[in-house]
DOZA-339539 format. One record per residue (C-alpha): x, z, y negated; residue in three letters; chain. Coordinates in pm, whole numbers, m for minus. Layout:
<recs>
+--------+--------+--------+-----+---+
|     c1 |     c3 |     c2 |   r | c |
+--------+--------+--------+-----+---+
|      X |      Z |      Y | Ala | A |
...
+--------+--------+--------+-----+---+
</recs>
This chain:
<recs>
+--------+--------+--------+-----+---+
|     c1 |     c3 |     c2 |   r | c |
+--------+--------+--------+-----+---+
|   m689 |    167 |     m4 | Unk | A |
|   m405 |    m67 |    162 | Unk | A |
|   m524 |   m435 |     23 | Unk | A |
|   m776 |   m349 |   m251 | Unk | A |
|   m556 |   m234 |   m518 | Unk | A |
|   m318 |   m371 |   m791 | Unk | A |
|     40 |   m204 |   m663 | Unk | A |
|    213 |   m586 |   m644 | Unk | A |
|    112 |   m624 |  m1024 | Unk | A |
|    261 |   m262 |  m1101 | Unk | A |
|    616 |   m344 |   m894 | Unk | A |
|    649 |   m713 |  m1037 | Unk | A |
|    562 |   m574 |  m1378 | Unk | A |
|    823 |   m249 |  m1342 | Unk | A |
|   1086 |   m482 |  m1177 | Unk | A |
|   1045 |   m754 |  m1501 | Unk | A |
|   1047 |   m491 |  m1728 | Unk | A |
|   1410 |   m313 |  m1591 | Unk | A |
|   1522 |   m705 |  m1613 | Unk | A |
|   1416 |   m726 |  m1974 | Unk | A |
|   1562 |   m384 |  m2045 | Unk | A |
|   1861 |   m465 |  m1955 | Unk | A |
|   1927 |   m844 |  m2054 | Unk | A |
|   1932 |   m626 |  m2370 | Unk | A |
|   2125 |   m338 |  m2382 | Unk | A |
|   2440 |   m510 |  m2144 | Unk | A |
|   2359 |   m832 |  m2373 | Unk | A |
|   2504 |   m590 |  m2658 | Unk | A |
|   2401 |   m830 |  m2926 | Unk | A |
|   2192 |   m670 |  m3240 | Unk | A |
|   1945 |   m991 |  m3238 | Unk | A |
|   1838 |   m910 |  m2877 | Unk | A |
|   1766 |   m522 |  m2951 | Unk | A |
|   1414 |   m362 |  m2931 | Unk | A |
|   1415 |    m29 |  m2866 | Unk | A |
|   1094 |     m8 |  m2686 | Unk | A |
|   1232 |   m267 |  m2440 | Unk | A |
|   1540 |   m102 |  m2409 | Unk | A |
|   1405 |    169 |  m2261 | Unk | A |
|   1163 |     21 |  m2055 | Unk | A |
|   1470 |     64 |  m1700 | Unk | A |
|   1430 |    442 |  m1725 | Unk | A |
|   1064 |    423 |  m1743 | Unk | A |
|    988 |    209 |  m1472 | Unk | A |
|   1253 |    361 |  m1238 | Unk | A |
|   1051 |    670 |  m1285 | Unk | A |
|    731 |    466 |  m1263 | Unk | A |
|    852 |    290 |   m879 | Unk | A |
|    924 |    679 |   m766 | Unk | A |
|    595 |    725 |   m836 | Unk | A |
|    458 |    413 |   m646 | Unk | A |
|    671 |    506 |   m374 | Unk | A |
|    519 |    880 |   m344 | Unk | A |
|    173 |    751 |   m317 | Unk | A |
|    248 |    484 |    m77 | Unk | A |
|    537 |    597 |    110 | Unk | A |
|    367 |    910 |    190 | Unk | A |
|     35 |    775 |    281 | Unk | A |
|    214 |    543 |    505 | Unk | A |
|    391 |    830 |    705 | Unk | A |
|     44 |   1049 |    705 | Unk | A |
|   m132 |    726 |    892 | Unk | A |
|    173 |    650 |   1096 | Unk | A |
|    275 |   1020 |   1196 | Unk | A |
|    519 |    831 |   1430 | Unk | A |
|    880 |    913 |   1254 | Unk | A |
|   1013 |    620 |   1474 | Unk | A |
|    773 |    344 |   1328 | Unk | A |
|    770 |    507 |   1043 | Unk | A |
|   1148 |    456 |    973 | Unk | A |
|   1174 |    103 |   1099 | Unk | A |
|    896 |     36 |    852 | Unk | A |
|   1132 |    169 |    538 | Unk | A |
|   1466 |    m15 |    767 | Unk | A |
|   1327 |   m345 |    713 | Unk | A |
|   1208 |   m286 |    347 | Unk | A |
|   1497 |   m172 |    182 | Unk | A |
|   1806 |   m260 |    399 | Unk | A |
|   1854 |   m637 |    467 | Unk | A |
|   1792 |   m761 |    133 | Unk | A |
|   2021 |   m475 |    m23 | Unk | A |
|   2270 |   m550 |    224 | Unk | A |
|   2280 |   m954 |    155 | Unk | A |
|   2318 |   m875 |   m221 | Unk | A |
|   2586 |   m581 |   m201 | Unk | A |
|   2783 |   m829 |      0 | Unk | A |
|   2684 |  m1192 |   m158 | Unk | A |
|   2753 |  m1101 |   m545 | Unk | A |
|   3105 |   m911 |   m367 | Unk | A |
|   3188 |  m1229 |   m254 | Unk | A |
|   3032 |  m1478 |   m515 | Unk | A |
|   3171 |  m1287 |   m792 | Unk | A |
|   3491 |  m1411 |   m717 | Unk | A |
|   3449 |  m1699 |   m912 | Unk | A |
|   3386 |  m1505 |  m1233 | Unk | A |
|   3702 |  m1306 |  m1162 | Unk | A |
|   4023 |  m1354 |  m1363 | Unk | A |
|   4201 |  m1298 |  m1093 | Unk | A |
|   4343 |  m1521 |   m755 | Unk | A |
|   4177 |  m1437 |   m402 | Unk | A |
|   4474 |  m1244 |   m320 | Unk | A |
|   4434 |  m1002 |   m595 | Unk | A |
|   4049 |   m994 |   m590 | Unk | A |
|   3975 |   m963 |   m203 | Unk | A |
|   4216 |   m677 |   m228 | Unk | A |
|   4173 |   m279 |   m100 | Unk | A |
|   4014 |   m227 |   m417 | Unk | A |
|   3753 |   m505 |   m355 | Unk | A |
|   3726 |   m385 |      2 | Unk | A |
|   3661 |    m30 |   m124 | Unk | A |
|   3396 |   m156 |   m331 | Unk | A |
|   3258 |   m298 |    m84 | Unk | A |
|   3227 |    m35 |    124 | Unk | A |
|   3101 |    261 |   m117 | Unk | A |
|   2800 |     m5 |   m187 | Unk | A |
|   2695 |    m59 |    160 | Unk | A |
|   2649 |    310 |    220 | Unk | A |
|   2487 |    336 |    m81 | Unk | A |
|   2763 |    522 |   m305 | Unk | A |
|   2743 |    295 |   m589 | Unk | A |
|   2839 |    564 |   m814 | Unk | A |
|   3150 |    594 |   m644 | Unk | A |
|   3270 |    250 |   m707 | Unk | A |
|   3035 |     94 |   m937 | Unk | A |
|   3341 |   m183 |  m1084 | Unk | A |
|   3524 |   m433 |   m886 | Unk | A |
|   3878 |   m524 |  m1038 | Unk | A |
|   3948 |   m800 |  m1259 | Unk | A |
|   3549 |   m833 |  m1333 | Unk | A |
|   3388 |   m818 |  m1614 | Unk | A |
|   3640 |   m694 |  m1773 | Unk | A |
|   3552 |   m800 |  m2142 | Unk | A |
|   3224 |   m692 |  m2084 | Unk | A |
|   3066 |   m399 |  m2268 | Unk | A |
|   3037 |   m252 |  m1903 | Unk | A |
|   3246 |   m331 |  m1598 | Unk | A |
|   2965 |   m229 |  m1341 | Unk | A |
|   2887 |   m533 |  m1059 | Unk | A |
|   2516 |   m363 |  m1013 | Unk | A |
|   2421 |   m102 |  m1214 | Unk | A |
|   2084 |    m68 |  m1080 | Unk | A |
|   2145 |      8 |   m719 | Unk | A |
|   2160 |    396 |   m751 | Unk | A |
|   1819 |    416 |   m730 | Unk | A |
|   1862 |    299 |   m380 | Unk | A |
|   2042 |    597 |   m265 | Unk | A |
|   1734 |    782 |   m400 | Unk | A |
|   1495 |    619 |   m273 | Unk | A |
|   1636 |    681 |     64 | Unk | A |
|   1653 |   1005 |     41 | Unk | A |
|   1261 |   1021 |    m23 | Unk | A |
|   1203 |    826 |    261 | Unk | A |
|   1419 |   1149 |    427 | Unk | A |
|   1219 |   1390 |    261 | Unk | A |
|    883 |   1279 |    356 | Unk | A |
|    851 |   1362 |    677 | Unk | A |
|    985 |   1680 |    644 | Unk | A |
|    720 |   1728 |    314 | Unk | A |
|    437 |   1599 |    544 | Unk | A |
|    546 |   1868 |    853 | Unk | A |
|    568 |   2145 |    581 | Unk | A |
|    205 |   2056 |    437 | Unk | A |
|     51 |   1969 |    789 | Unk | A |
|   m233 |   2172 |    895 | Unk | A |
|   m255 |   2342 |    544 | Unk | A |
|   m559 |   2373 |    341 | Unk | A |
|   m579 |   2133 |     14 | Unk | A |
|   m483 |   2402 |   m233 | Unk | A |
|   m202 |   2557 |    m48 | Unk | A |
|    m34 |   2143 |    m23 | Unk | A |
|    m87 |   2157 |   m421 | Unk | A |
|     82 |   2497 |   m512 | Unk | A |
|    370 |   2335 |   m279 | Unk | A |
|    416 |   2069 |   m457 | Unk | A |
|    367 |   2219 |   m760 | Unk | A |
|    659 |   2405 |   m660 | Unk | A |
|    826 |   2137 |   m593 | Unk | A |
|    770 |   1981 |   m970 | Unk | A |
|    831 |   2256 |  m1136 | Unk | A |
|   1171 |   2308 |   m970 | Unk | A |
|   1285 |   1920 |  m1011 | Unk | A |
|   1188 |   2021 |  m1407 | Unk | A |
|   1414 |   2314 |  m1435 | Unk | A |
|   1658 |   2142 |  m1252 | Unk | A |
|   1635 |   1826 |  m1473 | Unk | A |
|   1626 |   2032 |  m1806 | Unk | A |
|   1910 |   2252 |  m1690 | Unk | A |
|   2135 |   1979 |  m1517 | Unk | A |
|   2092 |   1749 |  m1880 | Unk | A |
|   2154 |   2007 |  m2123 | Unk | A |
|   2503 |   2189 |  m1917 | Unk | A |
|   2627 |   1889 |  m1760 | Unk | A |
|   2500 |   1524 |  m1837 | Unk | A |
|   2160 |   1306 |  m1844 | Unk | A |
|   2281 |   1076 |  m1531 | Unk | A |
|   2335 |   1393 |  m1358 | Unk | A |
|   1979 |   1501 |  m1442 | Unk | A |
|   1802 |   1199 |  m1326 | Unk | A |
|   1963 |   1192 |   m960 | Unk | A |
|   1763 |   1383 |   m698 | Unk | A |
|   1610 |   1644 |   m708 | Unk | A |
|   1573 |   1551 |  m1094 | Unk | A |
|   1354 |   1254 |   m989 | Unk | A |
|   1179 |   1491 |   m795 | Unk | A |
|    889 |   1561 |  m1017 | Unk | A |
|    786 |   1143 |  m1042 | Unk | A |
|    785 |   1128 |   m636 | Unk | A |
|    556 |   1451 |   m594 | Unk | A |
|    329 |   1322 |   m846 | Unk | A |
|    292 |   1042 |   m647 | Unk | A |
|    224 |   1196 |   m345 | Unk | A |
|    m46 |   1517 |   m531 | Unk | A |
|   m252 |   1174 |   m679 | Unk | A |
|   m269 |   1055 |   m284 | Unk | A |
|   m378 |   1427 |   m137 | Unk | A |
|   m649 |   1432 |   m452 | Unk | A |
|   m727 |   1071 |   m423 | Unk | A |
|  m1108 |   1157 |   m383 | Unk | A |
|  m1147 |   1383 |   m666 | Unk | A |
|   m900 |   1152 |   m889 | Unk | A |
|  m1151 |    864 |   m810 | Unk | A |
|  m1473 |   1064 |   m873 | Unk | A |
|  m1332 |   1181 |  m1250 | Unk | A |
|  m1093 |    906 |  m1272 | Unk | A |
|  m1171 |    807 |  m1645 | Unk | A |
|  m1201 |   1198 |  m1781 | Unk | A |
|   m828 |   1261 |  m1627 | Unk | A |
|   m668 |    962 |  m1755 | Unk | A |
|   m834 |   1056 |  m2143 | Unk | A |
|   m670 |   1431 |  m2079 | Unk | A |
|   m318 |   1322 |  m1967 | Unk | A |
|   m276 |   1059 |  m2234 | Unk | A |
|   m355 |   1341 |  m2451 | Unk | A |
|   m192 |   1565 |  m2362 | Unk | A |
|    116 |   1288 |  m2281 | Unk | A |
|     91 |   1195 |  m2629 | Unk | A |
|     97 |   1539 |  m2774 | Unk | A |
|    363 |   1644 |  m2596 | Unk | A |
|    571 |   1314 |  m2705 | Unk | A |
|    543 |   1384 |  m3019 | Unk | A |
|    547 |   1766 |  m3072 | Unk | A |
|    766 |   1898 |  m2829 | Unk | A |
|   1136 |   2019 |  m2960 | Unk | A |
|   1319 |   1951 |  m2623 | Unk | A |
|   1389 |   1688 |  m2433 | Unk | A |
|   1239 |   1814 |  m2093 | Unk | A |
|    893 |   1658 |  m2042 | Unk | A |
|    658 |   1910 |  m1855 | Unk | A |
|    350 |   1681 |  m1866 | Unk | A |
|    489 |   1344 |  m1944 | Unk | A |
|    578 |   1273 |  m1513 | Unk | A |
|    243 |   1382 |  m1372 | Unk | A |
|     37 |   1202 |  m1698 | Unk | A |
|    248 |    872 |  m1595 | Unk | A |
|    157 |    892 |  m1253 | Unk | A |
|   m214 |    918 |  m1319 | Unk | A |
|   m215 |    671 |  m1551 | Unk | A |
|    m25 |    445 |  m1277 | Unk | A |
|   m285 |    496 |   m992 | Unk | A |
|   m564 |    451 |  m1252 | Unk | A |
|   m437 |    124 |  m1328 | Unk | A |
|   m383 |     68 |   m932 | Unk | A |
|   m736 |    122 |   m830 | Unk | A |
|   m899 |     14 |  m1197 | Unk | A |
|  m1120 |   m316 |  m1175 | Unk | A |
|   m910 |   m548 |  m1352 | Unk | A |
|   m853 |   m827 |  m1106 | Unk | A |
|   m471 |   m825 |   m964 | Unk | A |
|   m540 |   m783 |   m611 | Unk | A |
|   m434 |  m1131 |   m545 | Unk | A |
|   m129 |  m1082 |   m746 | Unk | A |
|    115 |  m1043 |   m457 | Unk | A |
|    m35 |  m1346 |   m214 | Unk | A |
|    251 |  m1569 |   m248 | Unk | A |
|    546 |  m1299 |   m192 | Unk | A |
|    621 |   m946 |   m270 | Unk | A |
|    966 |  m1060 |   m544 | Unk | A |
|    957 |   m739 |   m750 | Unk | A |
|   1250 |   m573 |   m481 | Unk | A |
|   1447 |   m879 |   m476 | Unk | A |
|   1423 |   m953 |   m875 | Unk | A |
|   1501 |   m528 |   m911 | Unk | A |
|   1809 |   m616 |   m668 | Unk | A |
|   1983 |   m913 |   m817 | Unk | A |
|   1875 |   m920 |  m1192 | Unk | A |
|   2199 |   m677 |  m1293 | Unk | A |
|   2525 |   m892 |  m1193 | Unk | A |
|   2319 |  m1251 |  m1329 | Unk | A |
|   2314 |  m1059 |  m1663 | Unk | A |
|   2640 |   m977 |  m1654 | Unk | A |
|   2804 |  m1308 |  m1541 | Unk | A |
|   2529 |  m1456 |  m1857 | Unk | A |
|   2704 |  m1212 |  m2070 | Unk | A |
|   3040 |  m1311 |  m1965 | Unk | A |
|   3001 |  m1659 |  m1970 | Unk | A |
|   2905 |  m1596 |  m2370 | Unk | A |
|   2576 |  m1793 |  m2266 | Unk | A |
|   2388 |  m1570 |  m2464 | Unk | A |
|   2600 |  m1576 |  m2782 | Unk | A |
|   2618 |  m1928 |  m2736 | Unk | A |
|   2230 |  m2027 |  m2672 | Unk | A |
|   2047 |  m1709 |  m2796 | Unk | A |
|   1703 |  m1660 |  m2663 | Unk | A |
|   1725 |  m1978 |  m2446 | Unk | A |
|   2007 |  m1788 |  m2290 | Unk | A |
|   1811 |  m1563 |  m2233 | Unk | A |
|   1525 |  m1691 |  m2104 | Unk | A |
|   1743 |  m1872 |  m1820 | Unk | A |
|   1876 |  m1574 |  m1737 | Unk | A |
|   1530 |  m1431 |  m1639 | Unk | A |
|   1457 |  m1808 |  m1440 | Unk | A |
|   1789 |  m1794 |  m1262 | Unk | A |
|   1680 |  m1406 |  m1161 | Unk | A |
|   1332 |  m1508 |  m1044 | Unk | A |
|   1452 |  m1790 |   m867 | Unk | A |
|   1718 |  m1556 |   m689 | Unk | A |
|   1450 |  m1266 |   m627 | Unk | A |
|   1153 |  m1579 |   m445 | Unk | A |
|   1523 |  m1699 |   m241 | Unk | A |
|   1557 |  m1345 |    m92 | Unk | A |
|   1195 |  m1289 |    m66 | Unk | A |
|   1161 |  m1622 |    127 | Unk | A |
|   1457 |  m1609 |    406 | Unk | A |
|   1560 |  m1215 |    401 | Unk | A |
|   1273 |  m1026 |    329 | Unk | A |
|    982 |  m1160 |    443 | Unk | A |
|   1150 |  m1256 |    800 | Unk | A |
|   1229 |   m938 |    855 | Unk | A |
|    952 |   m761 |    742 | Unk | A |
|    733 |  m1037 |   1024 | Unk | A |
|    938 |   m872 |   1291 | Unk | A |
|    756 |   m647 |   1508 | Unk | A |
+--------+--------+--------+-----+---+
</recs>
C-alpha cells in the first residue's frame, strides 16, 4: 500500500491545480478567467485533506509510537514552511514601496511572527506590499497549514478512541464525526461566513473520509468499480439538484473517487522518483503570483506571463525540495 500507488501524481496534480487557480483569480484580468479553473484551490484543498486522512492515519496505526509519529509530520511540514514564511518576509522587501526602515518595522515583525505560529489569518498583509494589488495578502494559501496541523493533533487521539473497537462501531464514529463537520459547515456558512465554514471542524468531513476509505480499504478494493459508479451518481445528482449549498455526499464521493484513482492501474507509481515538489510548489506559488501581478508582467506579456510564472514556481518548489525538504526528511 506504501510504494504501489499513485498519491505523488494526486499531490503534484492538486498542488498545480491551486497554482493555476489562483494565477487567475489574484491575476484579476477577464482574459485569464475560467471558472472551472478558478475553482479548482477549494477543490483540491479539500482533495489534500483527504490524502492526508488516508495516509496520515495509516501512518500513525503502523507507527503507534506518538513520538516517531510526530517527528515524522515535524520534518514534513515545518522546515520548508518555516524557510518560506521567513524568505518571502525578507525577499519581499524589494517589491515594497517602502525604505528598510519602514518595512522591517513592528508591523513587519508582527507579521512575521503570526506566520511562524501558523496564524496567518491574523496577519495575512505586510505593510507597504502589494498595495495596488487586488489583494494585499503575502501567502494566502498557508491557512491550510494551521489545519493540517491540527489533524496531525487529532489523529492520535481518533486512533485511541477507535482502538480495540469492532469495524462497525469505528464507522458509526466517524460517521459521527462527518455528519457533525456538515452541520457545522452548513450552519457556520449560512449565520456567519464561508471562510469561517471551511476552517476546522468544517474540513472535518474531507479528513474522516479519508481515514473510513483506509479502515474499509479491503472491501473498497473488492467492489472498487461498483462504488465509484454509485458516488459519481449520486455526486452528480446531488450537484445538480440540490437547493443548498451544503454537500452531504459530494466529500465522501470525492474521497472515493481519489483512492480509486490512487490504487487504479494507470501507471504513475514512478511519478514521484525524482522529488516529492507538490508541498514546496503548494508553499511558494502565492507571493510569485502576486509579485507577477505587481510587476504588471501579466498585463504586459499575457499568457507568456503566465506561463513563467508557473516555471519560476516549479523551479522554486524542486529548490526547496532539493536543500530543505528532502535533507531533512533523510534525517533519522
Amino acid at each position: 500500500m506504501k510504494h504501489n500507488n499513485n498519491f505523488d501524481f494526486l499531490r503534484f496534480l492538486f498542488s498545480f491545480l491551486v497554482v493555476v487557480g489562483h494565477s487567475i483569480i489574484l491575476s484579476g484580468k477577464p482574459e485569464f478567467w475560467n471558472g472551472f479553473f478558478a475553482s479548482m484551490p477549494n477543490y483540491s484543498v479539500y482533495s489534500f485533506f483527504v490524502i492526508s486522512g488516508f495516509l496520515v492515519y495509516s501512518s500513525f496505526d503502523r507507527l503507534k509510537k506518538i513520538k516517531i509519529y510526530t517527528k515524522n509530520r515535524i520534518k514534513r511540514i515545518l522546515p520548508a514552511y518555516l524557510f518560506v514564511v521567513v524568505f518571502f518576509a525578507v525577499f519581499l522587501f524589494f517589491f515594497s514601496s517602502a525604505d528598510a526602515g519602514h518595512y522591517f518595522s513592528g508591523d513587519w515583525f508582527n507579521y512575521l511572527f503570526l506566520n511562524l505560529i501558523f496564524a496567518n489569518f491574523l496577519k495575512p498583509c505586510i505593510q507597504f506590499l502589494f498595495e495596488n494589488n487586488p489583494g494585499c495578502a503575502v501567502n494566502g494559501s498557508l491557512w491550510t497549514i494551521k489545519v493540517e496541523i491540527m489533524f496531525y493533533m487529532f489523529v492520535p487521539v481518533l486512533y485511541y478512541l477507535l482502538n480495540k473497537k469492532t469495524l462497525r462501531a469505528k464507522n458509526l464514529i466517524l460517521l459521527g464525526l462527518y455528519i457533525g463537520s456538515l452541520v457545522y459547515g452548513h450552519y457556520v456558512e449560512k449565520y456567519y461566513n464561508y471562510e469561517m465554514a471551511k476552517q476546522l471542524p468544517g474540513s472535518l468531513k474531507y479528513f474522516v473520509s479519508g481515514i473510513f476509505l483506509y479502515l474499509n480499504f479491503d472491501f473498497f478494493k473488492k467492489y472498487q468499480n461498483i462504488i465509484l459508479l454509485f458516488a459519481i451518481l449520486l455526486g452528480f445528482l446531488e450537484f445538480w439538484f440540490t437547493p443548498v449549498p451544503v454537500r452531504v455526499v459530494f466529500p465522501f464521493a470525492l474521497g472515493i473517487l481519489i483512492i480509486w484513482f490512487a490504487y487504479s492501474r494507470i501507471p504513475l507509481h514512478n511519478f514521484g522518483k525524482y522529488g516529492d515538489f507538490s508541498y514546496g510548489m503548494y508553499l511558494v506559488h502565492f507571493p510569485i503570483i502576486q509579485i507577477f501581478v505587481q510587476e504588471k508582467i501579466y498585463d504586459n506579456y499575457m499568457y507568456t506571463g503566465l506561463v513563467a510564472s508557473y516555471i519560476v514556481v516549479f523551479l522554486f518548489s524542486v529548490l526547496i525540495w532539493k536543500f530543505i525538504e528532502s535533507p531533512f526528511l533523510r534525517k533519522s
